[in-house]
mmCIF file of the N, C-alpha and C atoms, coordinates in Angstrom:
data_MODEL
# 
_entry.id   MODEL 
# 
loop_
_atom_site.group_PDB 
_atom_site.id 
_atom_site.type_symbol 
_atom_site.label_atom_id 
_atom_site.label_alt_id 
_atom_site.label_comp_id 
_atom_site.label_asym_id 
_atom_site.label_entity_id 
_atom_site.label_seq_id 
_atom_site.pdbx_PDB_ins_code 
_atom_site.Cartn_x 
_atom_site.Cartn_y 
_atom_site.Cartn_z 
_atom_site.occupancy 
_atom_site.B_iso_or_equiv 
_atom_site.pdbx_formal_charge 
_atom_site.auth_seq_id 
_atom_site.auth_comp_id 
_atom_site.auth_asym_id 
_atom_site.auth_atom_id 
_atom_site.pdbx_PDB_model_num 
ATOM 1   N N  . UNK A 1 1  ? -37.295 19.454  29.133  1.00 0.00 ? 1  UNK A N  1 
ATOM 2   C CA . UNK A 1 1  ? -35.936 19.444  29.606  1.00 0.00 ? 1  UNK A CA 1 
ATOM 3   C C  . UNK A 1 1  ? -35.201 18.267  28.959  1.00 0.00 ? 1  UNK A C  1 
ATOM 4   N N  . UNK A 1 2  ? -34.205 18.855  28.425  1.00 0.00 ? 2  UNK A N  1 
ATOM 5   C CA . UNK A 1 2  ? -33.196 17.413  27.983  1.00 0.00 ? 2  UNK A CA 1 
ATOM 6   C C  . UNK A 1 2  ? -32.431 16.930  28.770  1.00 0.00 ? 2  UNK A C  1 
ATOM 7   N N  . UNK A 1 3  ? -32.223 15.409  28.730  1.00 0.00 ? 3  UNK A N  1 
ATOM 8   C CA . UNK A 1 3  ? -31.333 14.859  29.205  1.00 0.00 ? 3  UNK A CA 1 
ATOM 9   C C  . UNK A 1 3  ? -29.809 14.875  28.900  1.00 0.00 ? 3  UNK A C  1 
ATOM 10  N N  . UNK A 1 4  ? -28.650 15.133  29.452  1.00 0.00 ? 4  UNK A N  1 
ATOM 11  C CA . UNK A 1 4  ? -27.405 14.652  28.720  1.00 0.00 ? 4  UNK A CA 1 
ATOM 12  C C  . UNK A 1 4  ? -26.597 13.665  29.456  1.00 0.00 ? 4  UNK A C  1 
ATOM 13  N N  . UNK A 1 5  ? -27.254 12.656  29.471  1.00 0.00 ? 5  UNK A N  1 
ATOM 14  C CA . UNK A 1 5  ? -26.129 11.785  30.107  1.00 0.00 ? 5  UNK A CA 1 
ATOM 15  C C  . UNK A 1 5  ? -25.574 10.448  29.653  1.00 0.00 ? 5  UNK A C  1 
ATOM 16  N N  . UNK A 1 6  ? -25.704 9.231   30.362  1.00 0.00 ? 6  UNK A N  1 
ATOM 17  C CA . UNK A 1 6  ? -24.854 8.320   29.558  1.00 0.00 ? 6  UNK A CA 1 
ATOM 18  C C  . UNK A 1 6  ? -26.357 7.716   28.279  1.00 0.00 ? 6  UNK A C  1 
ATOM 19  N N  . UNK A 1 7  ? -27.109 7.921   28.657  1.00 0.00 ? 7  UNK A N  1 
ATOM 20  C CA . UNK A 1 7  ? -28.370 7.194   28.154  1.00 0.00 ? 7  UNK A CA 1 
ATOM 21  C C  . UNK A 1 7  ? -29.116 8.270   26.786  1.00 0.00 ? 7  UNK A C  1 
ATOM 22  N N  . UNK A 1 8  ? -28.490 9.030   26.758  1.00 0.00 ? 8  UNK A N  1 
ATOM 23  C CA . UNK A 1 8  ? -29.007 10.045  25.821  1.00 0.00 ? 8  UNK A CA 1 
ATOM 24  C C  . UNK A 1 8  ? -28.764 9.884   24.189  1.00 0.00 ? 8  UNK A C  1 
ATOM 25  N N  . UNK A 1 9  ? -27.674 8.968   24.111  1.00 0.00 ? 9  UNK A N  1 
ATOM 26  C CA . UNK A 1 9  ? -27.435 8.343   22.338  1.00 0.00 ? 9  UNK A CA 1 
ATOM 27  C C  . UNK A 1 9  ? -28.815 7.304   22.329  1.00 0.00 ? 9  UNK A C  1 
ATOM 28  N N  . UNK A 1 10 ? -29.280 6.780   23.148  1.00 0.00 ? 10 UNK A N  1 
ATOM 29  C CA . UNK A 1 10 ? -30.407 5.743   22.854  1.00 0.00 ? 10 UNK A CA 1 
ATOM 30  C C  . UNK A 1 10 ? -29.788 4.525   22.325  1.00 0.00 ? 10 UNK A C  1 
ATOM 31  N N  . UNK A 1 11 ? -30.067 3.996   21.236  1.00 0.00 ? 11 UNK A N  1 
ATOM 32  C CA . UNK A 1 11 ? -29.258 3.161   20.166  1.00 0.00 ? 11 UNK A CA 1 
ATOM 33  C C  . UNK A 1 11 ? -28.178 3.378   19.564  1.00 0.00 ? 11 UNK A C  1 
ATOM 34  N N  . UNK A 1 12 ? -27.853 4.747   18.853  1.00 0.00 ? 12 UNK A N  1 
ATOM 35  C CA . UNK A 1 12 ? -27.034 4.886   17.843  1.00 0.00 ? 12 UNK A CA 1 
ATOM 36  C C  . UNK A 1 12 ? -25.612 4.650   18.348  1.00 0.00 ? 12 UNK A C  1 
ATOM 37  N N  . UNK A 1 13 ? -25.309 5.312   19.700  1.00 0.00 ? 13 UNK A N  1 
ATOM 38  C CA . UNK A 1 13 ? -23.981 4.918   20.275  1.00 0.00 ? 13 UNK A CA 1 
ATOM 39  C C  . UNK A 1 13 ? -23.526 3.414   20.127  1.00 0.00 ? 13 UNK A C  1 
ATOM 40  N N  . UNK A 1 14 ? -24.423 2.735   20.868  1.00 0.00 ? 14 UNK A N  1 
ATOM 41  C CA . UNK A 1 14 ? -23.946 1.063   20.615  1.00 0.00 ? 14 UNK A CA 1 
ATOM 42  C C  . UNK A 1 14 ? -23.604 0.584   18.700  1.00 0.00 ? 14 UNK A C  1 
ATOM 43  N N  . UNK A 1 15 ? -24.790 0.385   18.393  1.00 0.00 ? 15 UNK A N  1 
ATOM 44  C CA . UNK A 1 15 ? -25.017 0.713   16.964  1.00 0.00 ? 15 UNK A CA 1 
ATOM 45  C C  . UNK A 1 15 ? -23.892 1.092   16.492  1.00 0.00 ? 15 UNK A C  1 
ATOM 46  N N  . UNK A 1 16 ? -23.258 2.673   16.367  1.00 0.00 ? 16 UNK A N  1 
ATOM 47  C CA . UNK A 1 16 ? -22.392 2.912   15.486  1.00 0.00 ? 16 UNK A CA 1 
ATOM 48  C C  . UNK A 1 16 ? -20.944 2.264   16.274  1.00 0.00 ? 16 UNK A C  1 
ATOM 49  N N  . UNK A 1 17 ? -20.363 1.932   17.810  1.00 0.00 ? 17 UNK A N  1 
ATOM 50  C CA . UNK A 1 17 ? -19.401 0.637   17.938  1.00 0.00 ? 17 UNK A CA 1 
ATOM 51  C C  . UNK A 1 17 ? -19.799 0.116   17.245  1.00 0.00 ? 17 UNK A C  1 
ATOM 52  N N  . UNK A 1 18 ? -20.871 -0.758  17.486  1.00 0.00 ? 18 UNK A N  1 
ATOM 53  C CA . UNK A 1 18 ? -20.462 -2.323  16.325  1.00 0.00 ? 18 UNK A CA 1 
ATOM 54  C C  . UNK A 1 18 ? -20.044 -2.394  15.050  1.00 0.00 ? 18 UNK A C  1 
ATOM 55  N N  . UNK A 1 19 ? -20.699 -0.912  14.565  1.00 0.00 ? 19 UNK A N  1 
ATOM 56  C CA . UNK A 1 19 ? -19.989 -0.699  12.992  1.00 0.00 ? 19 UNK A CA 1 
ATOM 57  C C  . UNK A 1 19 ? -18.652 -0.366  12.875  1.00 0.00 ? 19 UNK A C  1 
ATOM 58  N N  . UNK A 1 20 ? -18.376 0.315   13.613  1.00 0.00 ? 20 UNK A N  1 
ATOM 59  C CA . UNK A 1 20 ? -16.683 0.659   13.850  1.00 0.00 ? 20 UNK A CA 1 
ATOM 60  C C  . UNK A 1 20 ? -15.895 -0.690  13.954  1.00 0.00 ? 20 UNK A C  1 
ATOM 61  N N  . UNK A 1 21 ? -15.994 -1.298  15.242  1.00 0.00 ? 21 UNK A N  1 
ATOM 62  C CA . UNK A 1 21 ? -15.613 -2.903  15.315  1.00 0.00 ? 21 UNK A CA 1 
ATOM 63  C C  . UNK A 1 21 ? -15.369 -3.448  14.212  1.00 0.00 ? 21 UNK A C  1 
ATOM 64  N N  . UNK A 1 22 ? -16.708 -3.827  13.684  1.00 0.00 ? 22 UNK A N  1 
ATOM 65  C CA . UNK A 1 22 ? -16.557 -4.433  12.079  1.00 0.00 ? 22 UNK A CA 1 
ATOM 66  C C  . UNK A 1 22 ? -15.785 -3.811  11.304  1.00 0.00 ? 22 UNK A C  1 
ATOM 67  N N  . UNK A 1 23 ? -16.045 -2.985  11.499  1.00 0.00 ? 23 UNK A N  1 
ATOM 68  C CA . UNK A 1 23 ? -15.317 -1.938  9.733   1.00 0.00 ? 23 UNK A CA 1 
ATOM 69  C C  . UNK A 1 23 ? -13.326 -2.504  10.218  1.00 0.00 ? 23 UNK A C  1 
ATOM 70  N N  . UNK A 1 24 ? -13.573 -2.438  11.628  1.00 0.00 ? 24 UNK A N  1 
ATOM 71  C CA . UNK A 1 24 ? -11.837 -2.574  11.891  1.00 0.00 ? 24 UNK A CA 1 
ATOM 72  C C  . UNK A 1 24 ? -11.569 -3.959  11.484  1.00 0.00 ? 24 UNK A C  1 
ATOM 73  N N  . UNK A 1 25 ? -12.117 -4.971  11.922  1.00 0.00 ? 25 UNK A N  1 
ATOM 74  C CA . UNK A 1 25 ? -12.346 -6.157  11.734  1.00 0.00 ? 25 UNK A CA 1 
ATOM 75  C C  . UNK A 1 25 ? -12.090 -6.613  10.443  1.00 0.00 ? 25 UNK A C  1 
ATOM 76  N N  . UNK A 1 26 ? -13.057 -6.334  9.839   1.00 0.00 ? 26 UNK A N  1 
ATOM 77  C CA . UNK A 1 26 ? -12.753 -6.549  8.189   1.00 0.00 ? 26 UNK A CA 1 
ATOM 78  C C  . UNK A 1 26 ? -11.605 -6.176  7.771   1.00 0.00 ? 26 UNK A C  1 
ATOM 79  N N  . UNK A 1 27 ? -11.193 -4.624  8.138   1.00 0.00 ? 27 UNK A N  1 
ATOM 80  C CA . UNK A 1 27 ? -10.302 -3.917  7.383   1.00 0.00 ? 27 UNK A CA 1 
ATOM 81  C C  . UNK A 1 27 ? -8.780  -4.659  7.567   1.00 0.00 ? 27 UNK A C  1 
ATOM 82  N N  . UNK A 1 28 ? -8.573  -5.311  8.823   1.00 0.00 ? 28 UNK A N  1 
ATOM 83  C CA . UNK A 1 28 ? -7.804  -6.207  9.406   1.00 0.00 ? 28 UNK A CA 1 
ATOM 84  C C  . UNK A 1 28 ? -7.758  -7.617  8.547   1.00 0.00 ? 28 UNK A C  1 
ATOM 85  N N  . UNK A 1 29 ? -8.731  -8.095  8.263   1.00 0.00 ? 29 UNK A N  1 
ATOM 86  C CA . UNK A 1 29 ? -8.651  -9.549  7.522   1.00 0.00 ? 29 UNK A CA 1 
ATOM 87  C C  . UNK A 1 29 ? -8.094  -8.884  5.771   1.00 0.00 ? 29 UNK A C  1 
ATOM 88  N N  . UNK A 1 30 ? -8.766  -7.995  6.147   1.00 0.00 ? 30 UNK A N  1 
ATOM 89  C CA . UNK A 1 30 ? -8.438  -7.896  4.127   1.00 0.00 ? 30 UNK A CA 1 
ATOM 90  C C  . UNK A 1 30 ? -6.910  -7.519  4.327   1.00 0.00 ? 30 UNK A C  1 
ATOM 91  N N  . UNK A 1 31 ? -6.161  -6.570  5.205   1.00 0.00 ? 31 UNK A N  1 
ATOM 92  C CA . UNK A 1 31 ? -5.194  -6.536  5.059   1.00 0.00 ? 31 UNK A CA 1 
ATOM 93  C C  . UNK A 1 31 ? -3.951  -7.808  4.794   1.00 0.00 ? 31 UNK A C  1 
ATOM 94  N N  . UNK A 1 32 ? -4.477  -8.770  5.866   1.00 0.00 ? 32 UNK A N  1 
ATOM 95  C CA . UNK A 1 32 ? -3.972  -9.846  6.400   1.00 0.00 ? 32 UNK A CA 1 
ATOM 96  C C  . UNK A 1 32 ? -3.997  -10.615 4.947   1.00 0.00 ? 32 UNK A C  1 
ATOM 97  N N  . UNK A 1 33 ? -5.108  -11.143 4.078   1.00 0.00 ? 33 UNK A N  1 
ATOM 98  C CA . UNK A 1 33 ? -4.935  -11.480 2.451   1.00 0.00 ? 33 UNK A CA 1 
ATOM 99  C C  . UNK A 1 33 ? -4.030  -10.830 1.801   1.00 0.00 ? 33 UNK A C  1 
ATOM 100 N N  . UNK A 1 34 ? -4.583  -9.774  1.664   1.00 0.00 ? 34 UNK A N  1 
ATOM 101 C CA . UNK A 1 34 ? -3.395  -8.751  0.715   1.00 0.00 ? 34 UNK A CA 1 
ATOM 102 C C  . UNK A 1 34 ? -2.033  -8.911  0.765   1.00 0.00 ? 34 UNK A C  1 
ATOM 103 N N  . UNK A 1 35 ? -1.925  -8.948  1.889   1.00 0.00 ? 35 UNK A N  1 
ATOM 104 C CA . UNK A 1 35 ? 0.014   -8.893  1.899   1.00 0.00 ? 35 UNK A CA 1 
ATOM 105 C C  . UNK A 1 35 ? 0.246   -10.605 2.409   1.00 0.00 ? 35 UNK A C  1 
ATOM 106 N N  . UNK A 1 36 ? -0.608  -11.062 1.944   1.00 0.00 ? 36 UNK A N  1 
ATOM 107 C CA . UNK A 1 36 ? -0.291  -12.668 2.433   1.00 0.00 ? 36 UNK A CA 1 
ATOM 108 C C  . UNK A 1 36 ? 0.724   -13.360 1.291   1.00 0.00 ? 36 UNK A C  1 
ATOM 109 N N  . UNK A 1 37 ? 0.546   -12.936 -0.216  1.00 0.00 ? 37 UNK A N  1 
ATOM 110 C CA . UNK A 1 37 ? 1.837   -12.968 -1.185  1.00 0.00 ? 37 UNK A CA 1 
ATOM 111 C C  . UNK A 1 37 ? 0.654   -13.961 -2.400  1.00 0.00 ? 37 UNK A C  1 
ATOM 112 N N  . UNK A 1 38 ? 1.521   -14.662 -2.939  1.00 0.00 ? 38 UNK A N  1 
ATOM 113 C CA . UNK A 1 38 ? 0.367   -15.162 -4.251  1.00 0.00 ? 38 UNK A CA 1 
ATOM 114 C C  . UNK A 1 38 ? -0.077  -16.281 -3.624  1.00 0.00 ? 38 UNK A C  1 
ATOM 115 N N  . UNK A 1 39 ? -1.351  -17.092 -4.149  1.00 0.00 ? 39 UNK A N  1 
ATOM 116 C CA . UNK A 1 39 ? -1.794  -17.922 -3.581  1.00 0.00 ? 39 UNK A CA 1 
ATOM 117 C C  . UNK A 1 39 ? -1.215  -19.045 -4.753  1.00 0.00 ? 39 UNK A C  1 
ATOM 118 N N  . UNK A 1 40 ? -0.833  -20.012 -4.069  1.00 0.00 ? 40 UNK A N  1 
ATOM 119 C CA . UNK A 1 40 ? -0.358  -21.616 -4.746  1.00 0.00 ? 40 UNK A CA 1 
ATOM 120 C C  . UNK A 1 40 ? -1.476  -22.055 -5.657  1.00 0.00 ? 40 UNK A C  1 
ATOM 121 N N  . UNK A 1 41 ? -2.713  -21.856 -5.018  1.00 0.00 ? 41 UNK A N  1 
ATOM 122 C CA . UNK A 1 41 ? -3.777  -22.381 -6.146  1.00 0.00 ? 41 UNK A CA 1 
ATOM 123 C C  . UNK A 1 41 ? -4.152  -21.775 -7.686  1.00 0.00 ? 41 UNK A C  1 
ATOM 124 N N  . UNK A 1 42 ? -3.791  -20.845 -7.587  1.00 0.00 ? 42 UNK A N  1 
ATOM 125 C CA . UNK A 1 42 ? -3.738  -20.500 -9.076  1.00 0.00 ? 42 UNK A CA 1 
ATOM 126 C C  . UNK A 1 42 ? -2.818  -21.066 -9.815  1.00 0.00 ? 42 UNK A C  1 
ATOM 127 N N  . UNK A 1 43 ? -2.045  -22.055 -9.483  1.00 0.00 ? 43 UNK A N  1 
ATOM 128 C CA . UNK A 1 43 ? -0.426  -22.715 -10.452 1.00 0.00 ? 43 UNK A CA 1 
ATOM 129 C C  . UNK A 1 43 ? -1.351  -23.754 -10.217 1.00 0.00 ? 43 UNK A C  1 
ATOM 130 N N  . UNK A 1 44 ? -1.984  -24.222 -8.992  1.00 0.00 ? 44 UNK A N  1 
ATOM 131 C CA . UNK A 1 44 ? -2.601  -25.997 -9.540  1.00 0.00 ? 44 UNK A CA 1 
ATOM 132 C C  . UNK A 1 44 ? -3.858  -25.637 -9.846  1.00 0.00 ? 44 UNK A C  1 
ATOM 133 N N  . UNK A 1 45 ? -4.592  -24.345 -10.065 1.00 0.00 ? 45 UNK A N  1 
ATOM 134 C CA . UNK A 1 45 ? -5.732  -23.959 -11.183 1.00 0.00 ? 45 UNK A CA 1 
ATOM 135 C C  . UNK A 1 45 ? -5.711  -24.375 -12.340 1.00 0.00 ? 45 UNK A C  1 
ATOM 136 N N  . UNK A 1 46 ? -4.752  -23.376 -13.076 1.00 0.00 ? 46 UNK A N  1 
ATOM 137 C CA . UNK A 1 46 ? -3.813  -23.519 -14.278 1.00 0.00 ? 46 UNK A CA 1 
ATOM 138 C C  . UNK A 1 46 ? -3.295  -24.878 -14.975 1.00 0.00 ? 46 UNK A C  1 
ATOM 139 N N  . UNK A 1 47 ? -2.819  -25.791 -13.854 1.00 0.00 ? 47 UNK A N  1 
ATOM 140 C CA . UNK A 1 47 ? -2.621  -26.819 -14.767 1.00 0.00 ? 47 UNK A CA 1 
ATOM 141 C C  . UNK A 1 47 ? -4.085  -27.944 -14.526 1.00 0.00 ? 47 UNK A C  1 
ATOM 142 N N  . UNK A 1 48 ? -4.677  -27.331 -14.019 1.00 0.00 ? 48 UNK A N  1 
ATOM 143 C CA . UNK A 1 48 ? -6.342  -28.304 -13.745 1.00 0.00 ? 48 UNK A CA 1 
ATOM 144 C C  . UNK A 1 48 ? -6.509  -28.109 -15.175 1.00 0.00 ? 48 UNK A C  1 
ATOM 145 N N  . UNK A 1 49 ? -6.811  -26.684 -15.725 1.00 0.00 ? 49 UNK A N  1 
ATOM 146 C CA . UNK A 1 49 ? -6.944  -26.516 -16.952 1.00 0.00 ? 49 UNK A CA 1 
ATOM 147 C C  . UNK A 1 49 ? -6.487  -27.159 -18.102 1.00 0.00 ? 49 UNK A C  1 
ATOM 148 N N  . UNK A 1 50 ? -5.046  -27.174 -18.022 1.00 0.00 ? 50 UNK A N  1 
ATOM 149 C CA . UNK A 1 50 ? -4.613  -27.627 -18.656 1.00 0.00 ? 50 UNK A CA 1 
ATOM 150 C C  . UNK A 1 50 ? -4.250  -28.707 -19.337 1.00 0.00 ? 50 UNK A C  1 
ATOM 151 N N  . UNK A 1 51 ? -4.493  -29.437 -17.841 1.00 0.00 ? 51 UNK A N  1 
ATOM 152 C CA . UNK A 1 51 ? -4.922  -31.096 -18.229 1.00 0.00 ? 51 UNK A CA 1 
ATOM 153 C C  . UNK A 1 51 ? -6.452  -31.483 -18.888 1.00 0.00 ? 51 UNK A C  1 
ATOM 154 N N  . UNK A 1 52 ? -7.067  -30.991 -18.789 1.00 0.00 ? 52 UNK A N  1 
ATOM 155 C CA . UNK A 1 52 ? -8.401  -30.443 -18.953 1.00 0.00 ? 52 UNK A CA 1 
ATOM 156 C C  . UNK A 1 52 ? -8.135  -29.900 -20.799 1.00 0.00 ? 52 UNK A C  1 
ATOM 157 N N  . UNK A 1 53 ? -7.399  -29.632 -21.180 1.00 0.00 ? 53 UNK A N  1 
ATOM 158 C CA . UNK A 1 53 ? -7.576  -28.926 -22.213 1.00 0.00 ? 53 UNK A CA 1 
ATOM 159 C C  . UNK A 1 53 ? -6.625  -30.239 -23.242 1.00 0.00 ? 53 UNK A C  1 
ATOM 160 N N  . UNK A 1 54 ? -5.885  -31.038 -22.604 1.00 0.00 ? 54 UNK A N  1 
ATOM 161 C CA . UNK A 1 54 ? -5.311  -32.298 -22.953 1.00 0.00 ? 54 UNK A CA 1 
ATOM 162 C C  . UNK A 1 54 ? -5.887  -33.641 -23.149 1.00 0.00 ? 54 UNK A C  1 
ATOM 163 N N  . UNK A 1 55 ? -6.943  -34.013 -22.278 1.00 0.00 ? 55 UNK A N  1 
ATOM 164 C CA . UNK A 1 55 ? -7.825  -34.217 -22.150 1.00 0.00 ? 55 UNK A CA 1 
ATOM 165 C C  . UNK A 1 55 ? -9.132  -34.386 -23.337 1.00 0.00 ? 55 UNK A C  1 
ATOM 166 N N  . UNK A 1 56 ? -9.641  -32.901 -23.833 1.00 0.00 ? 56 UNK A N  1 
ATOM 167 C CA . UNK A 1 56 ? -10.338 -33.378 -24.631 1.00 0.00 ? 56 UNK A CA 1 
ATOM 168 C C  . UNK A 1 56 ? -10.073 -32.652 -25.899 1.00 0.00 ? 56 UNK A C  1 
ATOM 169 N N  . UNK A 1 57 ? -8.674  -32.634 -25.806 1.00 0.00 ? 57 UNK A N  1 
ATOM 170 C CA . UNK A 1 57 ? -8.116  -32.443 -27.491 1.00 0.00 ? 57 UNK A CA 1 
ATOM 171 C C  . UNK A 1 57 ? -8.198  -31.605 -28.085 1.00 0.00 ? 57 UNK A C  1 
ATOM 172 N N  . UNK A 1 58 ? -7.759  -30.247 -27.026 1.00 0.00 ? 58 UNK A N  1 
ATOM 173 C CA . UNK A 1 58 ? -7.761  -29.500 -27.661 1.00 0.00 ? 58 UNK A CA 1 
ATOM 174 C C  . UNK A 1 58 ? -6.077  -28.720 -28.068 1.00 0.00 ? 58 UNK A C  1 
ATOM 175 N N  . UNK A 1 59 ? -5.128  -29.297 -27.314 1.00 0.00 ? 59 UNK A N  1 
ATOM 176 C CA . UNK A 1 59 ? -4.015  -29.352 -27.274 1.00 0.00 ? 59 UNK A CA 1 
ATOM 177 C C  . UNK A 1 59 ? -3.473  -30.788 -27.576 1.00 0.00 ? 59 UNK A C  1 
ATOM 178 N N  . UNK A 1 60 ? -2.254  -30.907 -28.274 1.00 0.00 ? 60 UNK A N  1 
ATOM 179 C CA . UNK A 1 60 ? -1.248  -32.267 -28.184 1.00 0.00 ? 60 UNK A CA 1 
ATOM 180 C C  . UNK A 1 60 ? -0.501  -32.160 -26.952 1.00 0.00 ? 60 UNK A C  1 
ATOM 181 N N  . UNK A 1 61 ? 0.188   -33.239 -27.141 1.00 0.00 ? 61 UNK A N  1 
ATOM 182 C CA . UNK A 1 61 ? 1.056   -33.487 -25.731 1.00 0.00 ? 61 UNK A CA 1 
ATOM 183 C C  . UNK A 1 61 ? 2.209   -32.622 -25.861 1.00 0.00 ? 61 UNK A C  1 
ATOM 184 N N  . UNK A 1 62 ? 2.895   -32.191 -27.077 1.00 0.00 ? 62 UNK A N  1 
ATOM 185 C CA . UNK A 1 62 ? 3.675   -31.420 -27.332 1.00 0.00 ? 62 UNK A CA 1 
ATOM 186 C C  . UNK A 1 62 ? 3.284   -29.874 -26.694 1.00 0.00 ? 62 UNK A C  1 
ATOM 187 N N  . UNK A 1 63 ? 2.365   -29.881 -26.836 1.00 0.00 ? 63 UNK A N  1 
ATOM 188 C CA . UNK A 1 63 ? 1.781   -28.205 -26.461 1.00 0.00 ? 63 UNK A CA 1 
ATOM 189 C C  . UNK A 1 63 ? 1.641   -28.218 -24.766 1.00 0.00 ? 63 UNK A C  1 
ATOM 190 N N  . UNK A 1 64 ? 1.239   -29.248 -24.440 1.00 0.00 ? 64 UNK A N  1 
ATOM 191 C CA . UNK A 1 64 ? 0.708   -29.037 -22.712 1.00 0.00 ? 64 UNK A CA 1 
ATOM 192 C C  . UNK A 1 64 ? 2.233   -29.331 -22.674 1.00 0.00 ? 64 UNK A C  1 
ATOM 193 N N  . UNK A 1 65 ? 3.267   -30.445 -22.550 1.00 0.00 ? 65 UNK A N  1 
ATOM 194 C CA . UNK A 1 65 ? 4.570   -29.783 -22.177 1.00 0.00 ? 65 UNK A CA 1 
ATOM 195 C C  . UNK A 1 65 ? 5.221   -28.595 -21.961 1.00 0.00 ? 65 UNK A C  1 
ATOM 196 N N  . UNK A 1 66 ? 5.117   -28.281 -23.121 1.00 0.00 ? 66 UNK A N  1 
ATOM 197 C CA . UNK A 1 66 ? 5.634   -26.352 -23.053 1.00 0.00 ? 66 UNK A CA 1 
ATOM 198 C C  . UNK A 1 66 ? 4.947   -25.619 -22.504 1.00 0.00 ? 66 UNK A C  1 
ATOM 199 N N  . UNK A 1 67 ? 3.798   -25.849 -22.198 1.00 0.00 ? 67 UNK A N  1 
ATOM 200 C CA . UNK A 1 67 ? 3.291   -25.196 -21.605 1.00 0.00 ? 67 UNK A CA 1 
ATOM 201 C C  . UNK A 1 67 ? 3.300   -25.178 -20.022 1.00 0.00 ? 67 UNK A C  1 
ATOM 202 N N  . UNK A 1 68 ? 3.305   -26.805 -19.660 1.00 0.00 ? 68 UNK A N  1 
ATOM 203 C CA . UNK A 1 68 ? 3.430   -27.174 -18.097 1.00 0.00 ? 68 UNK A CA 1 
ATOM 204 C C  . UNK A 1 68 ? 5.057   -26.508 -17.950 1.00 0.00 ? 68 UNK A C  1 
ATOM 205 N N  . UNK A 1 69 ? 5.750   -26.766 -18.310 1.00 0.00 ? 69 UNK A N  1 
ATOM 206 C CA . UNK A 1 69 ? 6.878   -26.397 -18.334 1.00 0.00 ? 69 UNK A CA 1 
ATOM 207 C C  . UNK A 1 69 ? 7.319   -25.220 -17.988 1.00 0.00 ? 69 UNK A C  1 
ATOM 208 N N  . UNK A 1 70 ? 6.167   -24.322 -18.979 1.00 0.00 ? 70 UNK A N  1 
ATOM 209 C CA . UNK A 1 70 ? 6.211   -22.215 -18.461 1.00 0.00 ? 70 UNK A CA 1 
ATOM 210 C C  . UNK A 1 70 ? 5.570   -22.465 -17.081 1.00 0.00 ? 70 UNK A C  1 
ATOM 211 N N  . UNK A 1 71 ? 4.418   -23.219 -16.249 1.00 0.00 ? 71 UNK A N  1 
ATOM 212 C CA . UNK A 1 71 ? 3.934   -22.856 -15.886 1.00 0.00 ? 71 UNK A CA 1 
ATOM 213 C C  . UNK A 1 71 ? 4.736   -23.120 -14.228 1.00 0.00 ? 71 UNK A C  1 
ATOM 214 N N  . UNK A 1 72 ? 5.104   -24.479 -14.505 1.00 0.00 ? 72 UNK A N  1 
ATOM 215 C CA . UNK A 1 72 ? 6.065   -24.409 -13.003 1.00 0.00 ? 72 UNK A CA 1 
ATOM 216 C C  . UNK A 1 72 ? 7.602   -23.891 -12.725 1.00 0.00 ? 72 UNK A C  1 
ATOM 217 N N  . UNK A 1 73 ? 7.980   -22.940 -13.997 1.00 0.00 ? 73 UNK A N  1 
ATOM 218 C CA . UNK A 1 73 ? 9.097   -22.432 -13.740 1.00 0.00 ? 73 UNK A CA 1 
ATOM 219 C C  . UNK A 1 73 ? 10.219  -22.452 -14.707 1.00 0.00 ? 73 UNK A C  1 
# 
C-alpha cells in the first residue's frame, strides 16, 4: 500500500526548495550587478596600467598623456 501524504517526497521535496531558493537567490544578485551600470575600477585599472607601462619604458611621457587624457574623458 502506498502512502500519499505530507511525508511521501522523502528528501527530494526539501532538496529541490533549496535549489529553487538558490537558483532565485543567485538569479537576484546577478541581476542586481548587471544593471548596477559600469564599474569605476576599470578607469583606475587602466591607468594602473598605464602608469605601469610609464614606468618601465615602454611609453614616453608624451604618450601616457594622451593617453591619460582619452582615458578620463
Amino acid at each position: 500500500m502506498m502512502w500519499y501524504g505530507a511525508g511521501s517526497m522523502g528528501l527530494f521535496g526539501p532538496l529541490m526548495m533549496l535549489v529553487f531558493w538558490g537558483g532565485v537567490i543567485l538569479l537576484g544578485a546577478w541581476a542586481v550587478r548587471a544593471f548596477a551600470g559600469p564599474r569605476s575600477g576599470a578607469q583606475n585599472n587602466a591607468l594602473d596600467i598605464l602608469r605601469r607601462r610609464l614606468a618601465s619604458g615602454e611609453i614616453n611621457q608624451d604618450q601616457y598623456e594622451q593617453a591619460r587624457k582619452a582615458l578620463q574623458g
